[in-house]
N, C-alpha and C positions, 0 to 999 in steps of 0.2 A: 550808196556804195560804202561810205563810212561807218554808216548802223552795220554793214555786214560785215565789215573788218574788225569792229569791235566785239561785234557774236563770236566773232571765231576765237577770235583772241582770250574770251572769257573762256568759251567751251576745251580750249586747248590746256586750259593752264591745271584742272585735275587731271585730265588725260597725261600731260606731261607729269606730273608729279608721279602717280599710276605706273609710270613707264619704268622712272627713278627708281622705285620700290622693287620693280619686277627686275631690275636686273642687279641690285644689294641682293635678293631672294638667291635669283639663280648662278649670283657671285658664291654666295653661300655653300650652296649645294656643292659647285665647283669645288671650294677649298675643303670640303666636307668629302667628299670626293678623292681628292688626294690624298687625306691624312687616311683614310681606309687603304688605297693604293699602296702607300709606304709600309705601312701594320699589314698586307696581306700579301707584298713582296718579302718581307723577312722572314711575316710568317712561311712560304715558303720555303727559302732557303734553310729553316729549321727541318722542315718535316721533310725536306730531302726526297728519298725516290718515291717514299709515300704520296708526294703530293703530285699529280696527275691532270688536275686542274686548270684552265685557263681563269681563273679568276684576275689575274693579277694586270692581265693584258684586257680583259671587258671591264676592270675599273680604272684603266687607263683610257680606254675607249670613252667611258662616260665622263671622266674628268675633261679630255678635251673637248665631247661635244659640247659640254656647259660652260666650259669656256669661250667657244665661237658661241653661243647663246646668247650668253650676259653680252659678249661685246656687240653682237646686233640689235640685240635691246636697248644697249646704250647709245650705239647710234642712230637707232629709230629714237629715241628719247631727243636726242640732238637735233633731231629734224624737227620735232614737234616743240621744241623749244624756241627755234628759229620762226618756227611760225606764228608762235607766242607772240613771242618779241618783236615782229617785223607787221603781220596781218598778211602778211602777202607768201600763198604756198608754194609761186615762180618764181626760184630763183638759183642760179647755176647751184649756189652752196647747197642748197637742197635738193640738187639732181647729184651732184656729187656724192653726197650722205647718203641720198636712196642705192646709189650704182653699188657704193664701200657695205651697205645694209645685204645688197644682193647677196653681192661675192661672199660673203660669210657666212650668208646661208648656205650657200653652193657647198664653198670649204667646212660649215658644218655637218655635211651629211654624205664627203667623201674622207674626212682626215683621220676621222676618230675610227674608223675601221682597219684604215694604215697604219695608225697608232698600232694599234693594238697586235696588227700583223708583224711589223717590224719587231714589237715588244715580244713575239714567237720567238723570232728569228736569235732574238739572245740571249732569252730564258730557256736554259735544257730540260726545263722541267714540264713548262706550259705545250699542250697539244695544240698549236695555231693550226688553224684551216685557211680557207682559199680566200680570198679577198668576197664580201656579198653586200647586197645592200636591201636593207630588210624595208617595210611598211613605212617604218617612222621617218627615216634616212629620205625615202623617196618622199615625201610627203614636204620634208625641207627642204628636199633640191626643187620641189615645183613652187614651192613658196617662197624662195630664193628668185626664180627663173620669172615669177609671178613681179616681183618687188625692181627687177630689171627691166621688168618691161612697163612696170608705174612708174618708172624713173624717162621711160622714153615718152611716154605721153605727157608728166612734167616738162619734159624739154619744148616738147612741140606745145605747150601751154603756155614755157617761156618764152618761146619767142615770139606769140599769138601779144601776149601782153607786151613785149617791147615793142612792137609794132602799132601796138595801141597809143603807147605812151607818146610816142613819134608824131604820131597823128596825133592827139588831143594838145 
């Protein structure tokens, strides 16, 4: 049992580094992301009734969705860090980080459309449409809805092990 906590322990620790990187990357993009947003709202406000566009409100859209990105990458990073550190995959703090991993998937692939709709509502310029949720969107709410329910199998694997512990 020991040889296999320490396998894991090894195999975890690029994995968690990996994770680190992926969400510096997709922090990037994020702020990369807004400075476009800012330069292509003024540009707006320049080009006046000329501009017609919803740009301004789909690179608001894409700034938050890479914002709820990075932060579930960084707390899937947090989980794998804990497993790193601990060898053990059951444990509340790691059902906790998966449930908060869920929910930000969930709120990734409903907010950033809201975004962008609200950002209609007070841009006179931008032609916002109806609220929709396209391919990608739905793809992170199932992978979201997916990551809620390995958090529930976590639980029932935690308490399979404190029950273990009890008894040994």
């Amino acid at each position: 049992m020991e040889n296999a906590q320490n396998s894991l322990q090894k195999r975890l620790y690029f994995d968690t580094l990996c994770t680190y990187i992926m969400t510096v990357g997709v922090a990037i993009v994020a702020f990369a992301k807004l400075l476009t947003f800012i330069s292509a709202a003024d540009a707006s406000k320049i080009a006046g009734e000329n501009y017609k566009g919803t740009a301004p409100g789909l690179i608001l859209s894409d700034v938050v969705f890479f914002v709820f990105l990075a932060a579930a990458i960084f707390v899937f990073s947090l989980v794998l860090k804990e497993v790193h550190r601990t060898g053990r995959p059951f444990s509340e703090k790691i059902i906790k980080r998966l449930r908060v991993m869920a929910f930000m998937l969930i709120l990734a692939s409903v907010v950033p459309e809201a975004a962008a709709m609200i950002f209609g509502f007070f841009d006179s310029n931008a032609a916002y449409g109806v609220f929709r949720l396209d391919s990608i969107n739905l793809g992170i709410m199932a992978f979201g809805v997916v990551a809620g329910l390995i958090s529930e199998i976590f639980k029932y694997g935690y308490e399979l092990q404190e029950n273990m512990d009890s008894i040994a």
